[in-house]
KEKE-3310 file (N, C-alpha, C; in steps of 0.2 Angstrom, whole numbers, plus 5000, padded with zeros to 4 digits):
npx = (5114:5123:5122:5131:5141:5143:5147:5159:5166:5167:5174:5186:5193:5204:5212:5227:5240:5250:5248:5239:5241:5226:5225:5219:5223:5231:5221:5224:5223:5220:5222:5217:5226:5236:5254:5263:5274:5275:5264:5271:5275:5281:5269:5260:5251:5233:5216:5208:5196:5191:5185:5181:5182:5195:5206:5218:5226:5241:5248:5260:5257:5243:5232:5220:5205:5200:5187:5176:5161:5169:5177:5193:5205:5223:5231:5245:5263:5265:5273:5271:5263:5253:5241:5229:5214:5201:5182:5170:5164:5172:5177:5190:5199:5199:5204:5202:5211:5217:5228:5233:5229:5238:5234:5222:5215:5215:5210:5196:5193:5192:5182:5172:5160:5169:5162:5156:5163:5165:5171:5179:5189:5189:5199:5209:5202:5191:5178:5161:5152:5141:5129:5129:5144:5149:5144:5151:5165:5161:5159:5172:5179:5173:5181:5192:5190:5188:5197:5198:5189:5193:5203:5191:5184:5189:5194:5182:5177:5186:5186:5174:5173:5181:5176:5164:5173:5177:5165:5162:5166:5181:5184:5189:5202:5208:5204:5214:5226:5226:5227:5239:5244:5241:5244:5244:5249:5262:5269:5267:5279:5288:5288:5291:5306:5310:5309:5318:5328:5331:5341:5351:5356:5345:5337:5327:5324:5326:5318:5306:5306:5308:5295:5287:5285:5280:5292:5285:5271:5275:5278:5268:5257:5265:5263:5252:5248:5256:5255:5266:5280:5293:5306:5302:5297:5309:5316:5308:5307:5321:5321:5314:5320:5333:5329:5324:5337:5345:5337:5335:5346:5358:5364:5375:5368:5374:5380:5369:5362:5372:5371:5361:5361:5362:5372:5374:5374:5370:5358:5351:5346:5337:5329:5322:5318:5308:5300:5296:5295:5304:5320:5333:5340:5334:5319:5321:5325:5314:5307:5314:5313:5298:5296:5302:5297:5283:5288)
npy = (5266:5252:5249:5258:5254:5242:5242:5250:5242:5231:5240:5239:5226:5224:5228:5225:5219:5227:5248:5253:5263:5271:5275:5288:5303:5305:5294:5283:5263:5248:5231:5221:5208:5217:5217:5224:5230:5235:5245:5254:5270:5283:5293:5302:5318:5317:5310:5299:5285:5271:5258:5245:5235:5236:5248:5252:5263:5271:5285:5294:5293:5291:5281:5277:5268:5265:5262:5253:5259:5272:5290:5299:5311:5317:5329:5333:5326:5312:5303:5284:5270:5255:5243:5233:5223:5212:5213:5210:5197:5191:5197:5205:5220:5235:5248:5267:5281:5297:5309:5326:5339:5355:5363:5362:5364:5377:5384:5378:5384:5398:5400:5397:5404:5411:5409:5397:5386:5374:5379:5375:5359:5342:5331:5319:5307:5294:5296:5298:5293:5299:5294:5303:5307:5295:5292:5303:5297:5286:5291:5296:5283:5277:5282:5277:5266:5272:5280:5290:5301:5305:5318:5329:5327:5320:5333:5340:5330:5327:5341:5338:5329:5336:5347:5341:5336:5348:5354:5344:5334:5336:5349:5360:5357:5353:5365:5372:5369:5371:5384:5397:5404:5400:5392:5378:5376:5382:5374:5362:5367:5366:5353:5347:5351:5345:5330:5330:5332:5323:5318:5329:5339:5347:5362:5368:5381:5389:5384:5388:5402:5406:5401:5410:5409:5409:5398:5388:5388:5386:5371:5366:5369:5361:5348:5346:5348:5337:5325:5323:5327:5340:5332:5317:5317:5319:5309:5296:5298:5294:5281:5275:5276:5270:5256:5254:5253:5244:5232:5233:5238:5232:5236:5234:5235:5245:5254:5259:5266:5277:5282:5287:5298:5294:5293:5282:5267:5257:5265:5267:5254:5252:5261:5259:5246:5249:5258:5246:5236:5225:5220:5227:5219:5208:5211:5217:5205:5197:5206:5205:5190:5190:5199:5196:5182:5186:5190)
npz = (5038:5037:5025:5018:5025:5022:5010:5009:5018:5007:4998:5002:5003:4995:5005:5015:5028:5029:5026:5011:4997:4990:4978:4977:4981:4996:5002:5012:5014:5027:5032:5046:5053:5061:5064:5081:5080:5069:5071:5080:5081:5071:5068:5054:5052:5051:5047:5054:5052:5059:5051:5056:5070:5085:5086:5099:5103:5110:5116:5123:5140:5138:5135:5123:5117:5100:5094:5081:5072:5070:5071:5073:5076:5073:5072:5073:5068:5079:5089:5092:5100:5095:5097:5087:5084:5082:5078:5089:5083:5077:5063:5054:5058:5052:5044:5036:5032:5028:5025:5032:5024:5025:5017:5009:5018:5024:5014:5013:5027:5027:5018:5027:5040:5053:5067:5064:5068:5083:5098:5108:5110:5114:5123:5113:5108:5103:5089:5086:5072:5060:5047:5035:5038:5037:5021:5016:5017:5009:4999:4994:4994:4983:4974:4970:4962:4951:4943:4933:4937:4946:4949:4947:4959:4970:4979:4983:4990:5000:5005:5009:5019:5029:5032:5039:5051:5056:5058:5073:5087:5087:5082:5084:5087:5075:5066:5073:5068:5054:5056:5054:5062:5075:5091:5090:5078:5078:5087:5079:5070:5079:5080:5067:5067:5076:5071:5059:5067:5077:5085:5089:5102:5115:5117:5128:5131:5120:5111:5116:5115:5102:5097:5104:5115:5133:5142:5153:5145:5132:5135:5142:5129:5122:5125:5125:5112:5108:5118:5123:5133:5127:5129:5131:5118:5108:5115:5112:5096:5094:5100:5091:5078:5082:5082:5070:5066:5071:5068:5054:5047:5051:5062:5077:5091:5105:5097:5087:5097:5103:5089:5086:5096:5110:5124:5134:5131:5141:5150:5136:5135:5145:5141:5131:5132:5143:5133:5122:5129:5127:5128:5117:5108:5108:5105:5092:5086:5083:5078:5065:5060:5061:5048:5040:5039:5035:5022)
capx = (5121:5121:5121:5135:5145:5145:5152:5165:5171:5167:5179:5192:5193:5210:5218:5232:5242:5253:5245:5240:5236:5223:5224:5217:5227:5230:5219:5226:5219:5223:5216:5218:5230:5243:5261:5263:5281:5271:5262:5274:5278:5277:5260:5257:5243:5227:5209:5208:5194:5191:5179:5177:5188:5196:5213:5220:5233:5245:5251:5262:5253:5234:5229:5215:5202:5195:5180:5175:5166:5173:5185:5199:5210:5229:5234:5252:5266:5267:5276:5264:5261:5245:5235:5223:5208:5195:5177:5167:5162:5178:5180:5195:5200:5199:5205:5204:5217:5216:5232:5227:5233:5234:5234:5216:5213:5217:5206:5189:5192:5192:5175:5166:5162:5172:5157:5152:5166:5168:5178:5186:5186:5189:5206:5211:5195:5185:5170:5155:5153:5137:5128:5133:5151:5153:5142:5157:5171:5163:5159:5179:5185:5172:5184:5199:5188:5186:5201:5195:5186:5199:5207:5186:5178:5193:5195:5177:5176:5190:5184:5166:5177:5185:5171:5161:5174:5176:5158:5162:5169:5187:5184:5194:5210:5208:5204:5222:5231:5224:5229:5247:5248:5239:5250:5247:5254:5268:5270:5269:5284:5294:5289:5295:5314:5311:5309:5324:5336:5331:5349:5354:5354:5340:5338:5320:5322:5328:5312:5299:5306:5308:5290:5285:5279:5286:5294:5281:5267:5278:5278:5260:5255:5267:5261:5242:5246:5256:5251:5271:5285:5298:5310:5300:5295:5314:5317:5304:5310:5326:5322:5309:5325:5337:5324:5325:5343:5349:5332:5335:5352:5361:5368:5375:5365:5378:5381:5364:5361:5376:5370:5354:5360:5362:5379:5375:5370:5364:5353:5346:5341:5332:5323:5319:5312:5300:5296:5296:5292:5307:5327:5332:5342:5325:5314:5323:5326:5309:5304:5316:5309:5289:5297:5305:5288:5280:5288)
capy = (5266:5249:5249:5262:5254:5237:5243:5252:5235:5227:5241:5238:5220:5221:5228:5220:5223:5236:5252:5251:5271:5268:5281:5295:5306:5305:5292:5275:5258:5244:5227:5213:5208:5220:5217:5227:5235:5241:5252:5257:5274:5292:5297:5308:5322:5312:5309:5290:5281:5263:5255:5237:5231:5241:5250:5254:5269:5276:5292:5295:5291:5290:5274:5275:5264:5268:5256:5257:5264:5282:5292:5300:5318:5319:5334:5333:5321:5311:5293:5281:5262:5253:5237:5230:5219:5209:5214:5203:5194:5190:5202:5208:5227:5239:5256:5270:5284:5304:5311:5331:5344:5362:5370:5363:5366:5383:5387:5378:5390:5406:5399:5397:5410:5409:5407:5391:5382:5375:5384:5371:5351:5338:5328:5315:5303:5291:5303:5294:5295:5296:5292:5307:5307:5292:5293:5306:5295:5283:5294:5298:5278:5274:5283:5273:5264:5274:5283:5298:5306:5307:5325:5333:5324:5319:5338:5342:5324:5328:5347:5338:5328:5340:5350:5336:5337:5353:5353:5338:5337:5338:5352:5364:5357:5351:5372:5375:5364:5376:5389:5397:5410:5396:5387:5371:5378:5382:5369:5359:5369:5363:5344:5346:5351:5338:5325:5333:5336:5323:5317:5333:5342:5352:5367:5372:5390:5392:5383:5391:5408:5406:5400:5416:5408:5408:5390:5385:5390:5382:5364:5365:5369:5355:5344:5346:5345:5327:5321:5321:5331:5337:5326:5313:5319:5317:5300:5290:5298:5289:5274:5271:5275:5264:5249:5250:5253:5238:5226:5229:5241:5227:5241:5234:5237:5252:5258:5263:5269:5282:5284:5292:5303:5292:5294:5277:5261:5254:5268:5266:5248:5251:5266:5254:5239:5252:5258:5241:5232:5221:5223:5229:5212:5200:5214:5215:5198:5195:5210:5201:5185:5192:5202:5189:5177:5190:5192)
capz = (5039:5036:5017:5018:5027:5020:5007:5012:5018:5001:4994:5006:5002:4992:5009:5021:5033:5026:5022:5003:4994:4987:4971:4980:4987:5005:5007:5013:5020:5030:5037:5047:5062:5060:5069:5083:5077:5062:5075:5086:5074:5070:5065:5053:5053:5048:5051:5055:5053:5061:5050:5060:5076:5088:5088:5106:5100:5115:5116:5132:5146:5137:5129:5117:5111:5094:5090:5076:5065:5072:5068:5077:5073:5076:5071:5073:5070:5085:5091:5095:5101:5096:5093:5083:5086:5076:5082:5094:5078:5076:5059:5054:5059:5045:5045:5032:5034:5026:5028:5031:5018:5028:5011:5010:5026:5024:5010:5017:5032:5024:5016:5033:5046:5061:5072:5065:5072:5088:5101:5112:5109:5119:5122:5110:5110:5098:5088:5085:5064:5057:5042:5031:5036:5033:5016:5013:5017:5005:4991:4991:4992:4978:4967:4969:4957:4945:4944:4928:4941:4956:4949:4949:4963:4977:4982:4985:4994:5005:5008:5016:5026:5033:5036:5045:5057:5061:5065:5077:5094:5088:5077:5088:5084:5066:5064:5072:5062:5049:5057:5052:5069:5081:5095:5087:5069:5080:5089:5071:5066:5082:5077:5062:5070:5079:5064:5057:5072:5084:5086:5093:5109:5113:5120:5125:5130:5112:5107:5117:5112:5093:5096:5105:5120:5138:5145:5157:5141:5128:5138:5142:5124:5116:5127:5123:5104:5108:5122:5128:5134:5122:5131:5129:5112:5106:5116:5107:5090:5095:5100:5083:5074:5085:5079:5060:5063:5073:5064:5046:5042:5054:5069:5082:5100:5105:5090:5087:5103:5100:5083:5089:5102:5117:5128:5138:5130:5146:5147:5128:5134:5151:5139:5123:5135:5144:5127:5117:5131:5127:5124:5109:5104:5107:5099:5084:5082:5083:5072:5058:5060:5057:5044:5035:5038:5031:5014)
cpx = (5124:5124:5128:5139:5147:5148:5157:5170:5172:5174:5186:5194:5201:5215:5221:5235:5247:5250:5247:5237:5232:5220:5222:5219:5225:5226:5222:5221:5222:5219:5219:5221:5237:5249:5261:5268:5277:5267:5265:5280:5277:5271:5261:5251:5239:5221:5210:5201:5192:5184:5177:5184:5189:5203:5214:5227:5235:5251:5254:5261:5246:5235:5221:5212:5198:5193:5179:5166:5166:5178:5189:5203:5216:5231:5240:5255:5265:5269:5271:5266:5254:5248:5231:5220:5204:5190:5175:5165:5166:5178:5185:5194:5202:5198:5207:5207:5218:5223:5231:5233:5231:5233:5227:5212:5211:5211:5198:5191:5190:5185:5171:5167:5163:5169:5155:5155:5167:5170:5182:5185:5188:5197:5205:5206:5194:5180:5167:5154:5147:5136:5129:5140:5152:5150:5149:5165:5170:5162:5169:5183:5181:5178:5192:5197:5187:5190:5202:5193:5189:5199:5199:5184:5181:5191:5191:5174:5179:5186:5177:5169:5179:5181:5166:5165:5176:5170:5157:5164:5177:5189:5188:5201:5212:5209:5211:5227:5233:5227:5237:5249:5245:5246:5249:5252:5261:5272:5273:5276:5290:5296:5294:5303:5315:5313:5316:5332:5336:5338:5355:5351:5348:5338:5330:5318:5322:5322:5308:5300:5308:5300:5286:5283:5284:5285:5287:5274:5270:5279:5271:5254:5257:5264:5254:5243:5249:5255:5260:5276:5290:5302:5309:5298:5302:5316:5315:5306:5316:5327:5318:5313:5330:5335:5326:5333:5348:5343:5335:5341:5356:5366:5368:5373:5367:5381:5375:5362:5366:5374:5364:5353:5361:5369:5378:5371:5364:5358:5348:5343:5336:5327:5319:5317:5306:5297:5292:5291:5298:5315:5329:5336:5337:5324:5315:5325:5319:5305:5307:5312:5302:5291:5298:5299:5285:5280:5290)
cpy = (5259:5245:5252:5258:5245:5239:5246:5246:5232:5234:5242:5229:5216:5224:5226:5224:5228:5242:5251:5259:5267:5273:5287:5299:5308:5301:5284:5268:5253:5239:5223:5215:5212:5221:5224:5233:5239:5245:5256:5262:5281:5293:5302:5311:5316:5312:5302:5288:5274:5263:5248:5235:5238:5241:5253:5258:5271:5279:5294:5293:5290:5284:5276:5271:5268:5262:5258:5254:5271:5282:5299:5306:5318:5324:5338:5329:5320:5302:5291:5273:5262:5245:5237:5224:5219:5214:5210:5197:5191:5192:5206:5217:5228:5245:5259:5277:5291:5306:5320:5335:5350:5366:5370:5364:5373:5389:5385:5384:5396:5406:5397:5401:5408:5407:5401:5385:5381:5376:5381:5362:5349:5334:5321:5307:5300:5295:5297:5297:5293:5297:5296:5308:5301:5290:5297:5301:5289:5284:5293:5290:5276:5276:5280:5264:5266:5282:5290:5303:5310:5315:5329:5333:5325:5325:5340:5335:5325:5334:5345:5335:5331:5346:5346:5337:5342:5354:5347:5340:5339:5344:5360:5363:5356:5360:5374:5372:5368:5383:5393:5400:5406:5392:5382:5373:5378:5377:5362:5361:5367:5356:5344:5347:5346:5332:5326:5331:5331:5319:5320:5333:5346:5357:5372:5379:5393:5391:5387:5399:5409:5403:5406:5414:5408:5401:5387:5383:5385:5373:5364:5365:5361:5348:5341:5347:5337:5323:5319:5328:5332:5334:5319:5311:5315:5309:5297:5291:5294:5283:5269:5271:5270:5257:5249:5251:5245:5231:5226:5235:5236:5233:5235:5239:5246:5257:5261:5268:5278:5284:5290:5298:5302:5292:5287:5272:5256:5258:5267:5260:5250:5254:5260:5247:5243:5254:5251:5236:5223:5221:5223:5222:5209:5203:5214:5211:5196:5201:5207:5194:5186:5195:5197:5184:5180:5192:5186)
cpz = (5037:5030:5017:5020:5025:5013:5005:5015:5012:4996:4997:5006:4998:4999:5013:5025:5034:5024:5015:5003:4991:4978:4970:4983:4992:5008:5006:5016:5023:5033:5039:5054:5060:5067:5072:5082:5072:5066:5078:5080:5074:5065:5064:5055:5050:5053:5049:5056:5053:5058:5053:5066:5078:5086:5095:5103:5110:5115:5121:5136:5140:5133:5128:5114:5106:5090:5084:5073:5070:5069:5075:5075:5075:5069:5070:5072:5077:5085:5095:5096:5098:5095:5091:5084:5082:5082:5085:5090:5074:5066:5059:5056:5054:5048:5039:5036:5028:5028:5027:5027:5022:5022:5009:5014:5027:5020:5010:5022:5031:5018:5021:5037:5052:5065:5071:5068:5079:5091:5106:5109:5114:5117:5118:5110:5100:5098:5084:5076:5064:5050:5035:5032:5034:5027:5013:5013:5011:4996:4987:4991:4987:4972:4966:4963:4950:4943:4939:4934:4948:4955:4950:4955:4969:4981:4987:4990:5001:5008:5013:5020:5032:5037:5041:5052:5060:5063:5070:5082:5093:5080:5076:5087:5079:5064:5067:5069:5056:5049:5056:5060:5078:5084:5092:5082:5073:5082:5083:5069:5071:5082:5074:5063:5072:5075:5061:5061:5080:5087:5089:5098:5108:5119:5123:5127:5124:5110:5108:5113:5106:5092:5099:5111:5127:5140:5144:5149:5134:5131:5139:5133:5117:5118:5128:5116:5105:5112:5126:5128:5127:5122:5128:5122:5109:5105:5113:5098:5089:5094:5093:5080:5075:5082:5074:5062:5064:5068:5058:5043:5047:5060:5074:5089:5101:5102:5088:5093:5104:5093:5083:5094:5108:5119:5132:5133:5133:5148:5141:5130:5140:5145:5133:5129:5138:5139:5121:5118:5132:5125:5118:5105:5103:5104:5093:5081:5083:5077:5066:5055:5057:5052:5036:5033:5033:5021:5010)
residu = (UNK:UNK:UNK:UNK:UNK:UNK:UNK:UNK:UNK:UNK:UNK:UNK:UNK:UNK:UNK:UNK:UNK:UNK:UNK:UNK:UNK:UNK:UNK:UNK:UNK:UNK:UNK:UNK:UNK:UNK:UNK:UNK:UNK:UNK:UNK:UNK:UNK:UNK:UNK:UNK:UNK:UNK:UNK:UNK:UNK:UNK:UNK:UNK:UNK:UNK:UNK:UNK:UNK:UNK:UNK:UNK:UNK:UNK:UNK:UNK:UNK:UNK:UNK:UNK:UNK:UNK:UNK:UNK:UNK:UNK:UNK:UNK:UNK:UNK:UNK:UNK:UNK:UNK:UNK:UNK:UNK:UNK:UNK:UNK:UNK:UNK:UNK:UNK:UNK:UNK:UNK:UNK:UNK:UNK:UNK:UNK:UNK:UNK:UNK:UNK:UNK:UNK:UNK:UNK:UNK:UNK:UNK:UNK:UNK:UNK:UNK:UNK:UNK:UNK:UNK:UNK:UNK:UNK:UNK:UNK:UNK:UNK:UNK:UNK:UNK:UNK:UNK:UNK:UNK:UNK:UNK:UNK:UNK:UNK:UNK:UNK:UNK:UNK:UNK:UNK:UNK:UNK:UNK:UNK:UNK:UNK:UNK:UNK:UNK:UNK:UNK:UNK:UNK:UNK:UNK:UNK:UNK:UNK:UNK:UNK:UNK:UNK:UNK:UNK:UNK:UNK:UNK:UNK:UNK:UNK:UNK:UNK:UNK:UNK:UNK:UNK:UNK:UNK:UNK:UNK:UNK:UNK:UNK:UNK:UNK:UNK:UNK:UNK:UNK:UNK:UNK:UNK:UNK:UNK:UNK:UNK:UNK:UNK:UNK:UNK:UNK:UNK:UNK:UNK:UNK:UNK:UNK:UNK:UNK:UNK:UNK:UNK:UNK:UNK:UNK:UNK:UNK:UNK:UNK:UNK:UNK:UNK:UNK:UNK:UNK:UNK:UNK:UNK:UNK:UNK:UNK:UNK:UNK:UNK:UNK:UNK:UNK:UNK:UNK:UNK:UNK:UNK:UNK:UNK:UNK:UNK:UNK:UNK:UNK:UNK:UNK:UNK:UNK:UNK:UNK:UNK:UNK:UNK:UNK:UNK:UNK:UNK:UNK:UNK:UNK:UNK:UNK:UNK:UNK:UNK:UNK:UNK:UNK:UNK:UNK:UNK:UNK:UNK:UNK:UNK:UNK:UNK:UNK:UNK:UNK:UNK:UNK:UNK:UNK:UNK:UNK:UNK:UNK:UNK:UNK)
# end
């Protein structure tokens, strides 16, 4: 593993602290000390794996460390905190990033027999990677090297991916991801509103029952694909928007605050310092500042 995995670092060697594509579709990377603003964001779906350093991700109440090298399954959009940490060796953190295609999704499953998957997983965890997955993860970033071969080779690099983790421990909710008439897919489809609409009011009788589910069943379901309420689902879409709006389109404070849906200001700030950790004037004089050093 060893072999494989030192180079894996040597083909990640051109990345920074921005996500770079790397030529492959859907797969990206990243390394180093990544500002904590650029964490604090909505997560696509993706299979995440941490090749070196820890990232600590938090998703509503759960914080997550993911050492690396593992990898990791979100399945859903969802707003998130993290950080990133060197390893004990003081080596940068490096992470490559899959972002999941249900259309391929879709089409491996109806090539494996139901029985071989799974039937329940475990909640939102670091999964131990061995030495054929991640063989596969580095079949598919050798070809950001050798960019002829991406349209034959990516597809079928992706598809073992995909199947390594459904036969893993989060193999259970990768396969409803896929699935069109599972609670997650559903759930997926009430994100997606959400992405859209989080600036309106929200109504969740309407939701649960355009998703088929009763209340109680619809709050238990959403909150076991993201790890929060839709309330809080909403709030946090707000306040990641409220950010770039007063950091880098120049919103005053109150005016984004109202711009995203909020009725009190002073309320927006109590929420955006628990979320931020900091008021939204300092924070985003402080995200301009690292932003600016930065470029």
């Amino acid at each position: 593993m060893n072999i494989i995995h030192d180079e894996i670092i040597d083909l990640m060697k051109s990345a920074g602290t921005r996500p770079i594509e790397t030529g492959v579709p859907g797969l990206s990377m990243i390394k180093g000390d990544i500002p904590a603003h650029q964490l604090a964001a909505l997560y696509e779906p993706m299979i995440g794996f941490t090749v070196q350093g820890t990232k600590i991700l938090s998703i509503g109440e759960r914080c997550t460390d993911l050492k690396g090298p593992s990898y990791y399954v979100l399945p859903v959009h969802v707003p998130a905190t993290a950080s990133v940490h060197s390893d004990r060796d003081g080596r940068p953190y490096m992470s490559l990033g899959l972002r999941l295609n249900q259309d391929v999704l879709q089409s491996l499953l109806r090539d494996l027999p139901e029985n071989l998957i799974p039937t329940a997983s475990e909640h939102f965890t670091a999964c131990e990677i061995d030495n054929e997955f991640m063989a596969a993860w580095l079949r598919l970033l050798r070809l950001s090297k050798i960019p002829k071969d991406i349209p034959a080779l990516a597809p079928a690099y992706e598809r073992e991916i995909l199947y390594r983790v459904l036969m893993g421990p989060q193999g259970w909710n990768l396969r409803q991801f896929g699935l069109l008439e599972s609670n997650l897919s559903k759930i997926s489809q009430v994100v997606k509103w959400f992405r859209e609409n989080f600036m309106r009011p929200i109504d969740i009788r309407d939701m649960a029952s355009k998703s088929g589910m009763a209340i109680n069943t619809f709050h238990r379901q959403f909150k076991r694909a993201t790890g929060l309420s839709p309330i809080q689902f909403q709030k946090q879409l707000r306040l990641l928007e409220a950010r770039n709006l007063i950091a880098f389109e120049g919103y005053p404070v109150a005016s984004a605050a109202y711009h995203v849906g909020y009725q009190s200001p002073s309320q927006f700030n109590r929420e955006y310092s628990r979320f931020f950790g900091s008021s939204a004037a300092r924070d985003t004089e402080k995200l301009r500042r690292i932003e600016s050093a930065r470029d």
